[in-house]
N, C-alpha and C positions, 0 to 999 in steps of 0.2 A: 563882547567878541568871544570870552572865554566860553560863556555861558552858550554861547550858539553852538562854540564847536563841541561842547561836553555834549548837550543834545542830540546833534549828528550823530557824532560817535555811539552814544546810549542807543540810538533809531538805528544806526547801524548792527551792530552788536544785536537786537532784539532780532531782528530780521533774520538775522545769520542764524540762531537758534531757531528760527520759527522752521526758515525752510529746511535747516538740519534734520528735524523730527520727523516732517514730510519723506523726506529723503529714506531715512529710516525706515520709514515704515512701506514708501517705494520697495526698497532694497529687500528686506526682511520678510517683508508679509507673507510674500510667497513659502518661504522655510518656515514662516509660522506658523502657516497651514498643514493643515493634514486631515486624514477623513474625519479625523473627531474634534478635532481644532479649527474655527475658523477665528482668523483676526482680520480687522479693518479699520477704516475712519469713517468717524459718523459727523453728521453735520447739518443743523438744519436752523428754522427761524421760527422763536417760541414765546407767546404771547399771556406776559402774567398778569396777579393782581396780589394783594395782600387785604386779607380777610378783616373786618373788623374797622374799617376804614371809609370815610364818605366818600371817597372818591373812587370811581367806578370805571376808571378810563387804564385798561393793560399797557402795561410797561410790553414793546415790538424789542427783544433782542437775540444777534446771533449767538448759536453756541459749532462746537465745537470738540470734537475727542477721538477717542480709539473703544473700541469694544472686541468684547469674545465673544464666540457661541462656544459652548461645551455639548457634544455632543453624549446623550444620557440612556435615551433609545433609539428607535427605528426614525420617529419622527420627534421626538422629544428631547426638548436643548435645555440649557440654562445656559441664560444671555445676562452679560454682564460687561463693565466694561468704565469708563469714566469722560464725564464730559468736563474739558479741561476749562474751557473758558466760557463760559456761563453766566449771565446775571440774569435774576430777577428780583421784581419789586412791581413796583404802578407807577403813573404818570398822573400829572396834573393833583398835588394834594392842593384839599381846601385848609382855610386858614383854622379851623377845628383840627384839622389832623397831624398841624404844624405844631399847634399850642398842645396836642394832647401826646407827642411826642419830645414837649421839651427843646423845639428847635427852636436855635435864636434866629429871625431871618429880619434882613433889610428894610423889608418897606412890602406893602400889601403889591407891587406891579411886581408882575413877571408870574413865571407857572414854578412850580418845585414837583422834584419828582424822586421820588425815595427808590434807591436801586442796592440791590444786595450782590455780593462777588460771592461765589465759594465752588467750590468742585459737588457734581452731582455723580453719584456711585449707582446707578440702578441696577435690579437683581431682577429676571424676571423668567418663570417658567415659558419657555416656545415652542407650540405647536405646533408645525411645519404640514401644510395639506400637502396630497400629490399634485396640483396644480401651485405649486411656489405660493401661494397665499396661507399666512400666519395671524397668528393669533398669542398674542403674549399676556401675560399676569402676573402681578406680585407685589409686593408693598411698595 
C-alpha cells in the first residue's frame, strides 16, 4: 500500500514538472523571441540502430526538447537547441550480440533490445530560402 502510494505521488510530481516547462515555454517564448531570436519546442519520432551489430531492426522512439535559431545574416541562422528526452539504440538483439556485449540474459525466448538515454545538443548552420523552405548542416 505504501509502495503504490509513493508511486502515485512520484507520477504525480513528474507530471507536474513536465507540464510546468510546457507552460514556461507557453508563457515565455513570446519574450524570447525577437527578430534575431527565435525559441520553440521541437518534437518528433526517430528511428535508430547501433553500427556494428547483427541486428538490423531500428529502435521507433519519441524525443522531445526546445531549440534556438540565432539569427547570423539576412537568411543565415545557427540552430541549436537540446533534445531533452531522447533515446536511441536497436531492437531485437541476436544472441551473438548479447554474448558480445557481456549481457547476462534468462533463457534464449523473448527479444532484447539495447536502448541508450542521454540529451542530444545539435548545432547546425540554416539556410532559410524566400519560400520558408531550409536546409540545415553541421556535425
Amino acid at each position: 500500500m505504501v509502495r503504490k502510494t509513493l508511486l502515485n505521488l512520484l507520477f504525480l510530481f513528474s507530471v507536474q514538472a513536465v507540464s510546468s516547462q510546457v507552460l514556461i515555454t507557453l508563457l515565455l517564448g513570446d519574450k524570447l523571441n525577437s527578430p534575431n531570436i527565435e525559441f520553440g519546442l521541437e518534437g518528433g519520432y526517430n528511428f535508430s540502430d547501433i553500427s556494428g551489430l547483427d541486428s538490423s531492426n531500428r529502435l521507433g522512439t519519441f524525443n522531445l526538447g526546445f531549440y534556438f535559431n540565432f539569427k547570423m545574416q539576412e537568411q543565415l541562422y545557427l540552430y541549436t537547441g537540446v533534445l531533452v528526452k531522447s533515446n536511441l539504440g536497436t531492437a531485437d538483439l541476436s544472441l551473438a550480440d548479447l554474448e558480445a556485449s557481456g549481457v547476462n540474459f534468462i533463457s534464449h525466448d523473448g527479444t532484447y533490445t539495447q536502448r541508450i538515454n542521454y540529451f542530444i545538443v545539435p548545432a547546425y548552420a540554416k539556410y532559410v530560402f524566400n519560400n520558408n523552405i531550409y536546409v540545415e548542416a553541421g556535425p
